[in-house]
N, C-alpha and C positions, 0 to 999 in steps of 0.2 A: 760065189767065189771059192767057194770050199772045194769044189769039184775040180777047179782050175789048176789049184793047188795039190789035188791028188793026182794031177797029172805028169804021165812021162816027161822029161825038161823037154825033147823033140816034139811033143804034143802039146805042151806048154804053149813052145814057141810058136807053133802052126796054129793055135787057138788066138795068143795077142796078136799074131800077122792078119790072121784074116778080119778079126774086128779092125785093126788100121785101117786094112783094105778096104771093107764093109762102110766105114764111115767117111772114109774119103770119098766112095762111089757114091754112095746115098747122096751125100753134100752139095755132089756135081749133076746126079743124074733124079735124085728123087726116089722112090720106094720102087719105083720099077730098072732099078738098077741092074745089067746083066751078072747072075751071079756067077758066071763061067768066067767073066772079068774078076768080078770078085778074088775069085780063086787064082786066078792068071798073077793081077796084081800082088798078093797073098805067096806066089812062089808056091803052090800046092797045088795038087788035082783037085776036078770037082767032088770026086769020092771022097775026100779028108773035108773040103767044105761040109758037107753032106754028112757026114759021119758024127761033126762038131754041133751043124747046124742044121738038123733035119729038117726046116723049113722055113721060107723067108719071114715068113712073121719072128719066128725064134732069133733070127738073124738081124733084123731091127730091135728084137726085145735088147737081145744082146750091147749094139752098138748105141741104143739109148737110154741105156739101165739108169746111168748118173745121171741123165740129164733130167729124167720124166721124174727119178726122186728126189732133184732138186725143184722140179715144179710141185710138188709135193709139200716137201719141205717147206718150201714158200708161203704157204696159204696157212700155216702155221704162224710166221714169223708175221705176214700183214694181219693177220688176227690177232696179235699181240698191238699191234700198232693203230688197229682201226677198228672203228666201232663195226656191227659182226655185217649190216648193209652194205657198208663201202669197202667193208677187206673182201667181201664176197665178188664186185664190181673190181673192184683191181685187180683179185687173183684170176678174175675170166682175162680182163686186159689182156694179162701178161701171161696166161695161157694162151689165148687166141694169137697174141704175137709170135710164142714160141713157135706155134706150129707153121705159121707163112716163113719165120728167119731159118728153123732146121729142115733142110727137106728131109722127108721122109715121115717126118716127126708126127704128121697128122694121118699118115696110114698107120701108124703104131696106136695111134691116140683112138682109131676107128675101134678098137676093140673095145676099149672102156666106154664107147657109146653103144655098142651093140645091147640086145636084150638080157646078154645075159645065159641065152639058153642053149650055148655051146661052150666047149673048152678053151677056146678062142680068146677071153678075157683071160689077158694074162697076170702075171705079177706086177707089171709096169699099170693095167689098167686097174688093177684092185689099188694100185697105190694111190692112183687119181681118184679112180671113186670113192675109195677113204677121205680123200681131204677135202672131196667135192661134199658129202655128206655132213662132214663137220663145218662147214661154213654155212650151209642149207641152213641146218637147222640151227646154229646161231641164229643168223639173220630168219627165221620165221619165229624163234622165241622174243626176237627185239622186237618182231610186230610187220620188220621192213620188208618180209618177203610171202606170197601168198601162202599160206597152208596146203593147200594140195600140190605145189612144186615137189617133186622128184628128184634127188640128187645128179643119177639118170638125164635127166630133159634139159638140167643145169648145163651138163658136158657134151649133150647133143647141139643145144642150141649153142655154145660156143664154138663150136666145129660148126655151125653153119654159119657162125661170124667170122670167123676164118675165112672161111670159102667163100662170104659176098666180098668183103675188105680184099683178098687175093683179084678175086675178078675185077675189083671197080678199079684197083691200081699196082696190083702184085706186091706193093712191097707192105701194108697190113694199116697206110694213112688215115684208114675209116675206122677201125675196131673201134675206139671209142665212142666216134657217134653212133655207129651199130648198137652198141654195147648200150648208151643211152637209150636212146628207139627202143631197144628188145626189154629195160628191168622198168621201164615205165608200163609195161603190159603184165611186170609180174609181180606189182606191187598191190599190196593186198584195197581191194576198193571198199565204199564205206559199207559199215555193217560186216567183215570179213572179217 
């Protein structure tokens, strides 16, 4: 935000329009949103899009920044309230919901599942795989989660409860018993 704030008041203003824009379109159309609308919507050329937001990943970082470090923030607050097993299983919940309720929100979230071995993983994804790794390893120090789970594979396989829960009814009715099914295979067996 500091950046935003060093900017000309006309640059300012052409920076919080197009995040409006940005997020209104996303809302409507999803991560593949036209950014030439974008910009349309926005009252600016695509050059000043472009200039602001040199690429649509940056352009949802942008428009999700609050959101993804309030998802963040959360796994926090339910790790204060739940033993480290079951604040691990609610903070997927209500990840995995967020990303079927925001569109867009889980092509942002594809970065912090990726491997890793690009610049691709942004600020929004270090932020998740922060809070994804602090609940990991709670919950493997309780006992309740297997030792060789990967913070990683935690936010992988919630993006792909996402994506079953989307497909079997689009609005996310299933996460939970996905989310059952999927931490009953990652629960440590005897002798682990």
């Amino acid at each position: 935000m500091t950046q935003v704030r060093s900017m000309r008041a006309d640059a300012r203003r052409n920076y919080e329009r197009l995040l409006a824009a940005a997020t209104e379109a996303f809302a409507e159309h999803g991560e593949g949103a036209s950014l030439d609308d974008i910009a349309k919507r926005a009252g600016v050329g695509s050059g000043t899009l472009y200039r602001h937001f040199p690429t649509r990943q940056a352009l949802l970082e942008a428009a999700y920044v609050d959101r993804i470090e309030a998802i963040a923030a959360r796994a926090e607050e339910i790790a204060r309230e739940l033993p480290p097993g079951e604040a691990l299983v609610e903070w997927l919940n209500e990840l995995s919901a967020g990303m079927i309720q925001v569109r867009g929100l889980k092509a942002l979230l594809r970065s912090a599942v990726t491997d890793g071995s690009s610049d691709v993983v942004t600020a929004c994804g270090n932020s998740v795989r922060g809070a994804a790794a602090r609940l990991v390893e709670a919950a493997q120090r309780e006992g309740t989660l297997r030792q060789d789970v990967e913070p990683v594979e935690i936010l992988r396989l919630a993006h792909g409860v996402a994506t079953a829960s989307e497909l079997a009814d689009g609005e996310g009715k299933y996460i939970r018993r996905y989310l059952s099914l999927l931490t009953e295979g990652l629960r440590p067996g005897p002798g682990e």
